[in-house]
C-alpha positions in Angstrom: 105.8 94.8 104.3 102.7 92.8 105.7 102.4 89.2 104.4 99.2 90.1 103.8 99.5 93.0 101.0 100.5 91.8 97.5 104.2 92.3 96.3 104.3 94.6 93.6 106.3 97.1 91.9 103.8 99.8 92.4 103.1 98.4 96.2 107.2 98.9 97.0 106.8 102.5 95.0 103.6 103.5 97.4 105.2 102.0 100.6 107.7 103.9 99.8 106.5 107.1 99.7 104.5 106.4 103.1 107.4 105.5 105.2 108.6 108.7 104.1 105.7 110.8 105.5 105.4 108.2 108.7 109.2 109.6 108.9 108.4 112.9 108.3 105.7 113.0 110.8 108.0 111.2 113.3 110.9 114.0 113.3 108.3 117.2 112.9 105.8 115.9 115.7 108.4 116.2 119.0 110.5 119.3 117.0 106.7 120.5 117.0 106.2 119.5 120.5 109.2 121.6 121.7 108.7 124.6 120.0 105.4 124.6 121.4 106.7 124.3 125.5 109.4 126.2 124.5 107.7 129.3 123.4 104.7 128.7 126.4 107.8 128.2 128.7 109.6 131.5 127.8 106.3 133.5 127.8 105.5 132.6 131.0 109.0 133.3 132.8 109.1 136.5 131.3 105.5 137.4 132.9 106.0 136.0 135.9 109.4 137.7 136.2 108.0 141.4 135.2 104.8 140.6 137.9 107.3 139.6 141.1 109.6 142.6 140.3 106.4 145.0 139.9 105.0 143.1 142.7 107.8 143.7 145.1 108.2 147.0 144.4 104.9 147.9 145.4 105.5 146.2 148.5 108.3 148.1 149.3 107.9 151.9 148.1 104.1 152.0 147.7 101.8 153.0 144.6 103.4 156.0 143.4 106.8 154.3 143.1 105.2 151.5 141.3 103.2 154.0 138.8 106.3 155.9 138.1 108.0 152.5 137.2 105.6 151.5 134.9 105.4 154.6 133.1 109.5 155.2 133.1 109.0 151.4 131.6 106.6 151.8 129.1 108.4 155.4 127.6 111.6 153.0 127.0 109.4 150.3 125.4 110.5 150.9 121.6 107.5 151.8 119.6 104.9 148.9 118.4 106.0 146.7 121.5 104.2 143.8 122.1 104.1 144.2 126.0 101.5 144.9 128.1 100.7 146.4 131.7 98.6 148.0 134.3 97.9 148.9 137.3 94.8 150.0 138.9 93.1 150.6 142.0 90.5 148.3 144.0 87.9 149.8 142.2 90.0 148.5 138.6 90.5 152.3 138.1 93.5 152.8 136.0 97.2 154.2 138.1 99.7 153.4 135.6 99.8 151.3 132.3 99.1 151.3 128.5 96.0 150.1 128.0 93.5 152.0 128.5 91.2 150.7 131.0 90.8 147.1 132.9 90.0 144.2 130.4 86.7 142.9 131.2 87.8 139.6 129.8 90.0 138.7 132.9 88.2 138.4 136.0 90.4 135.7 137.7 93.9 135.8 138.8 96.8 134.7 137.8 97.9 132.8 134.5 95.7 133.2 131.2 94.9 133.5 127.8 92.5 136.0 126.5 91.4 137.5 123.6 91.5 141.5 125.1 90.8 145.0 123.0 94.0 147.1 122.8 94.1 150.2 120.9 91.2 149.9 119.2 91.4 146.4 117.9 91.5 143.1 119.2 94.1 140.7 119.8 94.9 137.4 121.4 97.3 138.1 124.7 98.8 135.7 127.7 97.7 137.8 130.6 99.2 137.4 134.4 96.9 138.9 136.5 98.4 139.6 140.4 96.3 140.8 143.3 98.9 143.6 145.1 98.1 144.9 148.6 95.3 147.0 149.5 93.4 145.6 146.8 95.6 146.8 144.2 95.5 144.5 141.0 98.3 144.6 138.5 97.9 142.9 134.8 101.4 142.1 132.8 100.6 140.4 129.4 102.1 140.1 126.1 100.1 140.2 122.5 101.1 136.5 121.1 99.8 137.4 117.7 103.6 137.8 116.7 104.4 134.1 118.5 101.1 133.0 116.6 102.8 133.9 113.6 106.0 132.1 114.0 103.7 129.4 114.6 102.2 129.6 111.8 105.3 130.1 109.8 106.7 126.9 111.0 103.1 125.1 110.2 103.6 126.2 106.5 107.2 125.2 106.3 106.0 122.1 107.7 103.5 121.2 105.3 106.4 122.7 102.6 108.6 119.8 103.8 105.7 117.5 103.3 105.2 118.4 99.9 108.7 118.1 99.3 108.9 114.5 100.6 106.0 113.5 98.8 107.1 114.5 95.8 110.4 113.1 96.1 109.0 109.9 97.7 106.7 109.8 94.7 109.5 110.3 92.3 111.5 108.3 94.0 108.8 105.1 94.5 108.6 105.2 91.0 112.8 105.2 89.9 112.1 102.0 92.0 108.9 101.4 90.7 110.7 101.6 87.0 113.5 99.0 87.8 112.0 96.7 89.5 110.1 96.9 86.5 113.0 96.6 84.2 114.9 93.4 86.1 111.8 91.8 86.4 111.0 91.9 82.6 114.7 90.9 81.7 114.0 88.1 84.1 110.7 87.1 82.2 112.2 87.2 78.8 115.3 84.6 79.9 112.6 82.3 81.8 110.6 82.4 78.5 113.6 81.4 76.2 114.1 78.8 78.6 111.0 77.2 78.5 111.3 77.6 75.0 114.2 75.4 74.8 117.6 77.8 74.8 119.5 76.6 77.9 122.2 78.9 77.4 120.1 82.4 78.1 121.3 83.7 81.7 119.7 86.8 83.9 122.2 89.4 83.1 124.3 90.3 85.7 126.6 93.6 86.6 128.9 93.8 88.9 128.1 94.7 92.8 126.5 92.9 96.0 123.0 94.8 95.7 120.1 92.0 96.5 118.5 91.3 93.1 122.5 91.0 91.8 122.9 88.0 94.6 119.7 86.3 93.5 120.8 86.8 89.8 123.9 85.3 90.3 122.1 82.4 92.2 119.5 81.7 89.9 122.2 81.8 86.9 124.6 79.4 89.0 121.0 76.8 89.1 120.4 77.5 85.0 124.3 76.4 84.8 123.4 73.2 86.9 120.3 72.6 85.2 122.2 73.2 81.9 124.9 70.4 82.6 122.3 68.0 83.8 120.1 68.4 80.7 122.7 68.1 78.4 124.3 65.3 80.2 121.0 63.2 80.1 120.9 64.2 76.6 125.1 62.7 76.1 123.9 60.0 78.2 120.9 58.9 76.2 122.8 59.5 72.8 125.7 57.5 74.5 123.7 54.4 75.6 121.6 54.3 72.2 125.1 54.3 70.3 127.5 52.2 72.6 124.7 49.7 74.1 123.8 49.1 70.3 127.2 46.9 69.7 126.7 44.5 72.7 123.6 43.8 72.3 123.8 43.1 68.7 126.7 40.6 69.2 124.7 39.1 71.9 121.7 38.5 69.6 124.1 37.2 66.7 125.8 34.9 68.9 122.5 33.5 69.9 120.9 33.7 66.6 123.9 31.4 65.2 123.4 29.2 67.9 120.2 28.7 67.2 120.9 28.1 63.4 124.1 26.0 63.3 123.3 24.3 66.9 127.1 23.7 67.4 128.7 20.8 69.4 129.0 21.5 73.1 132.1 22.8 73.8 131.5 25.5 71.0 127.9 26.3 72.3 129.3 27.0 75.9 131.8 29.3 74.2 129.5 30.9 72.7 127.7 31.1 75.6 130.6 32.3 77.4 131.1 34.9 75.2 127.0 36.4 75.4 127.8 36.1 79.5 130.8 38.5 78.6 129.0 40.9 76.1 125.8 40.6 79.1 128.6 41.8 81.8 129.3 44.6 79.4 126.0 46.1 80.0 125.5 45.6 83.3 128.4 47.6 83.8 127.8 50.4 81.8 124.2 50.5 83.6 126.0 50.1 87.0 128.5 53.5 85.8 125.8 55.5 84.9 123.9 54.5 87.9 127.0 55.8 90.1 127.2 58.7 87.8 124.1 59.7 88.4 124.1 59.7 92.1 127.0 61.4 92.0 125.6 64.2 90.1 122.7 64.0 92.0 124.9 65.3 95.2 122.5 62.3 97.5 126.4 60.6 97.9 127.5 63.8 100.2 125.3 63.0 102.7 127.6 59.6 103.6 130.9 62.0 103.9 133.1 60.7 107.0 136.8 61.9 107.7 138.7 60.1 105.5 142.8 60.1 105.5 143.3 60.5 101.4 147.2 59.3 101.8 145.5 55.6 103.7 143.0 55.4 101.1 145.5 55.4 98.1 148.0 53.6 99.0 145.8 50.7 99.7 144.6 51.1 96.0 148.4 51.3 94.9 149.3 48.3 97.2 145.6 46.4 95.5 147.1 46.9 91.8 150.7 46.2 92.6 150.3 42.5 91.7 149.2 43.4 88.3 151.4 46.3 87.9 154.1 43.2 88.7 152.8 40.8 86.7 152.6 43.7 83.1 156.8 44.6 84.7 155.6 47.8 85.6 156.8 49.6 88.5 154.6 50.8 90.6 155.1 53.7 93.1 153.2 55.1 95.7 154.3 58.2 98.4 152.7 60.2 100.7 153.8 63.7 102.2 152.0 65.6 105.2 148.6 65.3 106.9 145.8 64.3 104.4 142.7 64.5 106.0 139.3 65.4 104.2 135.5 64.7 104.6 134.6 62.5 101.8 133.0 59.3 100.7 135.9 56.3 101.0 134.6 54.1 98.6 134.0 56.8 95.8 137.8 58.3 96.3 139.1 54.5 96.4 137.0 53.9 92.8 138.3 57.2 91.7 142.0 55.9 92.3 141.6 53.0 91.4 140.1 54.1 87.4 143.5 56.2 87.6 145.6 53.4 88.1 144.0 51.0 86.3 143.7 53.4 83.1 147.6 54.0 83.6 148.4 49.8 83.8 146.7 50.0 80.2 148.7 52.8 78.6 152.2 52.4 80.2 155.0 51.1 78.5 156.6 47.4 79.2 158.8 47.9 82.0 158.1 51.7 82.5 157.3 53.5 85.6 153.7 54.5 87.5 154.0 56.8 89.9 150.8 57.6 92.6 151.8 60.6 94.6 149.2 61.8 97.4 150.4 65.2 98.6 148.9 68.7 99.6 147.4 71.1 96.9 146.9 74.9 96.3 144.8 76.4 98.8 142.7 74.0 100.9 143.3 71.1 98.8 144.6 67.9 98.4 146.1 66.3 95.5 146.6 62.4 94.4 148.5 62.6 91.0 148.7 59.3 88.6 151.5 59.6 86.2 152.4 56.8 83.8 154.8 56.8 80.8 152.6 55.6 78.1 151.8 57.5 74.8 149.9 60.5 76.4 146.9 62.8 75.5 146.9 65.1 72.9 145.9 68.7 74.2 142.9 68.9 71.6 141.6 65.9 73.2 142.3 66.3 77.0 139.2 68.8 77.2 136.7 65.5 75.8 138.4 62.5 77.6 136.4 63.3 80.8 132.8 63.1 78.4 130.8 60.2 78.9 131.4 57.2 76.5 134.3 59.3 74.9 137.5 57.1 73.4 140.3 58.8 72.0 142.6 57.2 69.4 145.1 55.9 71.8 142.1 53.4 73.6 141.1 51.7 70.2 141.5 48.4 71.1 141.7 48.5 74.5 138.9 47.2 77.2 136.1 49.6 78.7 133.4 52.0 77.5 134.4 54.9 77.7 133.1 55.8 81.6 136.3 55.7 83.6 137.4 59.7 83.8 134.1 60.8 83.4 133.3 58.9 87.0 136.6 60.3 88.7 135.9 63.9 87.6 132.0 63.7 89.0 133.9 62.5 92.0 136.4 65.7 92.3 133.0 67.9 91.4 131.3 66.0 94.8 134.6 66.5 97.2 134.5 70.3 95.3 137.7 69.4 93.4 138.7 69.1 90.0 140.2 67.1 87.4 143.2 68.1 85.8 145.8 66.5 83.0 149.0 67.2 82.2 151.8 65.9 80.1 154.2 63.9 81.8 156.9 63.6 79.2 156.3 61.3 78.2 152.8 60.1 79.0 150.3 61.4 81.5 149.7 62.8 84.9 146.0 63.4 86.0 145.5 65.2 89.2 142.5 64.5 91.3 142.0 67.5 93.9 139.5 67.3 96.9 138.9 70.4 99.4 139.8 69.3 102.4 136.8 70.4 104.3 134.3 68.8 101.7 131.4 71.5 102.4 132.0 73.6 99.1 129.2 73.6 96.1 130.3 71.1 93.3 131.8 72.5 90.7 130.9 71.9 87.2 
């Protein structure tokens, strides 16, 4: 369809019905075009073979032979032929033939077509008109009325197939016409109740590969992003109001006390101290979300290298070994097989490192942390933390990777809340996952990557 014409249900319905004729036309005109030389074609052969036999007999055996094999000719013709002859001498007097006298239409030899009286009435005839010896002139013909109305036949059962197309184009153009119509509006009425505020409304969708299914699904599969990042600005903005609010209160009543008792020295730069602490505390929140939101963001992709996943955590296992050491932990590290990927090195080495260091905090005295790098289902890999520490509840797995979410077993401990949540925006970037599992006890989380690092983030 032309740039140029404006899309439209009813434009597709009419476009529709004239490719149909333009296809019509296409197959009739050269089916047409053949009938037409074929008929001319067989006409002609069958004069021109009547004339040469007639012809050559009167050069052989004379007139009289000739007459007498017109006549014994036309006596065989069954009655109401079409067929036409005669023979007459140099003065176009008639020897032989059934019409009745020389037409005065034809006045040139050979091939023609002429309207000629016959009988009484006139018709339309292809004449073949053959000077003989002696001035003899013989006249074969045929009356192509009856051809003429074949013709005619197959003009009308042209124009019926016409009619038929149309009608079905037309019928046809508007089923189309009708739902186009009817996906369009369903597509209006979710776009509406978007803009009017319900993020959950999605195109419906049915199951096949047709084209407006595909760009369903696809503009469903953007609602669902644009779902998760709406509601996670709105966690976010909820999260920062709420867990920004304790630091900086105990900032401003640390300095507010200073201001009012003016302590000695040493207990001022405590307290001094202290703010610097609560001040950290907020920068790093800020710095999280930051990370957080380039990583949902996708703009970290575009820094993806080959990375070896094995290399990369066992240099975070060998980094926290010292403080795995110091808490008499044990910490263990293996790698099996080729773990290569595309990824970003210093996101995966964060990730690991938030595993580890959230399994230091919950594992027993003297217990066991194991960080196994191995290959996954599919096209995956997997680096799995297990620690022997008091676990996750199931009901709770599901909300530990939500933003500034602490479950009962962190009370008390350091941190805000950000750690899983920044590891499973890392598996969504490398088109992994994040997965938990009870380790019996205590945890095992599972960080999976796809190997080749091209797939859409999953959410």
């Amino acid at each position: 369809m032309p740039s140029s014409v404006r899309f439209s249900a009813l434009n597709v319905a009419l476009w529709y019905v004239a490719v149909s004729v333009v296809v019509l036309v296409m197959f009739a005109t050269p089916l047409w075009y053949v009938w037409r030389n074929t008929v001319e074609q067989g006409r002609t052969e069958l004069l021109q073979q009547d004339a040469h036999s007639l012809g050559e007999l009167f050069a052989t055996q004379g007139e009289a032979a000739t007459s007498a094999a017109i006549e014994a000719r036309i006596r065989n013709w069954p009655p109401g032929t079409r067929q036409l002859i005669l023979l007459t001498d140099g003065r176009l007097s008639k020897r032989a033939g059934n019409l009745p006298a020389w037409p005065r239409q034809v006045t040139a030899s050979g091939l023609q077509v002429r309207p000629i009286e016959v009988h009484g009435r006139m018709v339309s005839a292809s004449l073949l008109h053959l000077i003989l010896p002696d001035g003899y002139h013989l006249l074969v013909g045929l009356d192509i009325e009856r051809f003429e109305t074949l013709e005619n036949l197959f003009l009308y059962g042209l124009l019926g197939c016409v009619a038929t197309v149309l009608l079905s184009a037309a019928f046809g153009g508007l089923t189309i016409r009708r739902a186009l119509l009817a996906r369009v509006h369903g597509i209006s009425q979710t776009s509406s109740a978007i803009v009017e505020g319900d993020l959950s409304r999605r195109l419906p969708s049915f199951a096949g590969e047709d084209e407006l299914e595909i760009v369903a699904r696809t503009i469903n599969a953007m609602l669902d992003q644009i779902e998760h990042l709406v509601l996670s600005v709105r966690n976010v903005s909820n999260a920062i109001a709420h867990d920004l609010r304790t630091p900086l209160a105990e900032l401003r009543s640390r300095l507010e006390e200073l201001i009012v008792t003016r302590p000695g020295p040493e207990q001022t730069f405590g307290e001094i101290e202290a703010a610097i602490a609560d001040t950290d505390r907020v920068i790093a929140i800020f710095n999280a979300l930051l990370r957080l939101a380039e990583i949902d963001s996708g703009t970290r992709r575009s820094g993806f290298v080959a990375v070896d996943v094995g290399e990369v955590a066992g240099e975070v296992a060998e980094f926290y070994q010292p403080v795995a050491e110091l808490k008499g932990i044990a910490l263990r590290f293996s790698a099996r097989g080729e773990l290569l990927a595309r990824g970003d090195p210093l996101l995966l080495a964060q990730a690991f490192g938030n595993l580890v260091d959230n399994a230091l905090k919950y594992a027993q005295h003297n217990g066991t942390i194991t960080v196994d790098a191995r290959r996954g289902p599919g096209d995956s890999i997997e680096v799995q933390v297990c620690d022997d520490g008091p676990g996750i509840g199931d009901d709770e797995k599901a909300k530990v990777v939500e933003r500034f979410y602490r479950g009962d077993a962190s009370r008390g401990t350091p941190g805000v809340g950000l750690g899983l949540s920044l590891v499973a925006a890392v598996a969504r970037l490398h088109g992994g996952a994040l997965e938990l599992s009870d380790n019996r006890p205590g945890l095992c989380v599972s960080l999976l990557i796809d190997t080749l690092g091209t797939r859409a983030p999953r959410h």
